[in-house]
C-alpha positions in Angstrom: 0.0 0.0 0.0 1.6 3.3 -1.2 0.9 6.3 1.0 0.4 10.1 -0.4 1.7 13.2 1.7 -0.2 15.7 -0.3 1.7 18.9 -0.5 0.6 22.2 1.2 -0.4 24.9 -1.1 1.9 27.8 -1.1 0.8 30.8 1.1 1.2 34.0 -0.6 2.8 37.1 1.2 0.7 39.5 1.5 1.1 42.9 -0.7 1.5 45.1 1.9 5.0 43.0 3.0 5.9 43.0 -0.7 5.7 46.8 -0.8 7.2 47.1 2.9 10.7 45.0 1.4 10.5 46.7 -2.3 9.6 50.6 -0.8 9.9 50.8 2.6 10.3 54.8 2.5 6.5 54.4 0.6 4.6 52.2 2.9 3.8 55.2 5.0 2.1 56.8 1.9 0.7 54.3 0.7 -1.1 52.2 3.7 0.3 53.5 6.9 0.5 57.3 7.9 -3.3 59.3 8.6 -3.9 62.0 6.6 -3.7 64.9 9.0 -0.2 64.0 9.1 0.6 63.5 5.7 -1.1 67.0 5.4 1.0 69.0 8.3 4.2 67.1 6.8 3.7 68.6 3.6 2.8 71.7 4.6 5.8 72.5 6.4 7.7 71.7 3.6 5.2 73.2 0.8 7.0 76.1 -1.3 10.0 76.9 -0.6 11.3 76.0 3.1 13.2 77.8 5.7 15.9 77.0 7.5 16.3 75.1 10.6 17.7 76.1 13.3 18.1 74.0 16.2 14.3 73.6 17.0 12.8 76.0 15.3 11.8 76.4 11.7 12.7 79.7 10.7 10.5 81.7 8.5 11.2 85.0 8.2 13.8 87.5 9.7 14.4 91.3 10.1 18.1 92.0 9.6 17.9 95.4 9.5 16.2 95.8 12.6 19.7 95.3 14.2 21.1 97.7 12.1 18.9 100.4 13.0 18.6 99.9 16.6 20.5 98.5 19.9 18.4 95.2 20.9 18.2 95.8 24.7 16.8 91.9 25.4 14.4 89.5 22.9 11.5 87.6 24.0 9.5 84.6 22.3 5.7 85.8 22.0 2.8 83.8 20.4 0.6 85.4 18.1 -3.5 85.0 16.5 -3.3 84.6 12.8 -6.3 82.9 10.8 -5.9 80.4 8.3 -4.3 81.8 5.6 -1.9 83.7 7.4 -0.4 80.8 8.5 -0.4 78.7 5.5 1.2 82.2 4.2 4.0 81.5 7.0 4.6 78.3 5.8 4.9 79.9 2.5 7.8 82.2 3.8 6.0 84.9 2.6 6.2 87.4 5.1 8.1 90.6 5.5 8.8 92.3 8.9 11.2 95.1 7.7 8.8 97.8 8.6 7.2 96.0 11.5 6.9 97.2 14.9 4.6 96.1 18.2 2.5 98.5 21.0 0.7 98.1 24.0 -2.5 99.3 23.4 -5.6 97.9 25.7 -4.0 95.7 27.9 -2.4 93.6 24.5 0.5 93.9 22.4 -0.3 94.6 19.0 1.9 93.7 16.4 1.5 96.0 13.2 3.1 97.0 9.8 4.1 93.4 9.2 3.4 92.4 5.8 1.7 88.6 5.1 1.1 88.1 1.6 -2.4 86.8 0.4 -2.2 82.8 -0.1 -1.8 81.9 -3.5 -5.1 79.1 -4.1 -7.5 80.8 -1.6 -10.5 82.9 -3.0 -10.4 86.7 -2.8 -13.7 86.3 -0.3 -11.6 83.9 2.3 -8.9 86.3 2.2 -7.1 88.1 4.9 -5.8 91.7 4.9 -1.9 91.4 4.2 -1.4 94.2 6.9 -3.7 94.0 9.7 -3.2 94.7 13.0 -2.1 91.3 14.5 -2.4 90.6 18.3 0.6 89.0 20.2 0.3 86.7 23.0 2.2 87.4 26.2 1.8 86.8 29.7 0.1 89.7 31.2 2.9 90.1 33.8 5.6 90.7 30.9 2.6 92.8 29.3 2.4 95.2 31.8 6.7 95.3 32.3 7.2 95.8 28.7 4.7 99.2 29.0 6.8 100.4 31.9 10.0 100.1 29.5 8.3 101.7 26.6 8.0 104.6 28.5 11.6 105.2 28.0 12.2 107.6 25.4 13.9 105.5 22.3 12.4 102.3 23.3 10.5 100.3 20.9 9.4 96.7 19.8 10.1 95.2 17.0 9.9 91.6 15.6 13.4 89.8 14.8 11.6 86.4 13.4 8.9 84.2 12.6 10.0 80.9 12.9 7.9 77.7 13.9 9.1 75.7 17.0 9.6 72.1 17.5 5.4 71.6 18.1 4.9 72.8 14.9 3.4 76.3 16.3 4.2 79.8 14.8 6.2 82.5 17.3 7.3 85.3 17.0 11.2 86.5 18.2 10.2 90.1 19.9 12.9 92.7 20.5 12.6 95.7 23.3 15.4 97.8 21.2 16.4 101.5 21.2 17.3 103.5 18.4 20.7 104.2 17.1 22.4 107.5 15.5 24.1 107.7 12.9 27.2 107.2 14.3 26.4 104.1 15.9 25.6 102.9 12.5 28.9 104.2 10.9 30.5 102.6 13.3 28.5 99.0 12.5 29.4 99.3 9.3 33.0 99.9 9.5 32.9 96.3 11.7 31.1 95.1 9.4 33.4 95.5 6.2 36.6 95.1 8.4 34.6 91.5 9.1 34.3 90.6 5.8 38.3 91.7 5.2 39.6 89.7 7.5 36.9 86.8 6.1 38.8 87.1 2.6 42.5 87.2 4.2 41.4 84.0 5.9 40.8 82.8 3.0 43.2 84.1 0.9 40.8 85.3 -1.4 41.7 88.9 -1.6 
């Protein structure tokens, strides 16, 4: 009497293992990762993106604010955008060169600063591009910042936008005073001396 082992069928591996071993950077896209975090992922990086640094995701900066005035200390403040002002961040397409902050009411208000419209959002959802822009602080620096504004010279101004490392937009706020124009002859003559010894370092010039 002849016995038969019948053979087990093959099992297939399954297509989400094939994809795993032939893609593994597009699993997540494909079966894995939600979509609110596809969406955020993208959007930090939609456009063109900013620079890193350290935890922060910069967005914007004001160098000449520190050309024009004497930074007396800097503070991180949060601030109430709507929608399209912050997918306008994430856009980089802001501009603080003429910006400045006041206490008015209580609040600091942050005004002057230029976010552009966003780019796919109808004229009717639209936000103005310079509004006035309220910044949120604790209401005990609040009320010390209005006691150093009443020093003649002193102002706000914003250094940075920049998004920190829970994805939420701040703003780097300077108390600063202004500077005459010696003070800024004098910058730039470090300045260019600076960049001299730069190329002699180099041995570029």
């Amino acid at each position: 009497m002849v016995l038969l082992h019948r053979q087990a069928p093959r099992r297939m591996l399954p297509p989400r293992f094939i994809v795993a071993c032939l893609f593994p950077t597009a699993l997540g896209l494909i079966v894995g990762a939600p979509r609110h975090a596809l969406r955020r992922n993208t959007a930090l990086g939609a456009g063109q993106p900013g620079k890193r640094d350290g935890r922060r995701l910069q967005v914007a900066s004001n160098r000449k604010a520190r050309f024009d005035y004497h930074v007396v200390r800097t503070m991180e403040a949060g601030i109430a955008l709507t929608g399209t002002e912050v997918k306008s961040c994430r856009n980089n397409n802001v501009n603080l060169r003429d910006g400045f902050a006041r206490v008015e009411g209580g609040s600091v208000w942050l005004h002057n600063v230029d976010i552009a419209p966003h780019a796919t959002t109808a004229r009717y959802f639209q936000h103005e591009a310079k509004a006035k822009r309220r910044l949120l602080l604790h209401k005990a620096e609040i009320r010390k910042l209005d006691g150093e504004l009443a020093d003649q010279g002193s102002t706000l101004v914003p250094l940075a936008f920049y998004f920190n490392d829970k994805n939420l937009l701040k703003v780097e706020l300077a108390l600063c005073k202004g500077k005459n124009v010696r003070d800024k002859r004098q910058d730039i003559k470090e300045r260019d001396d600076k960049r001299m010894m730069q190329r002699i370092s180099k041995g570029s010039y």
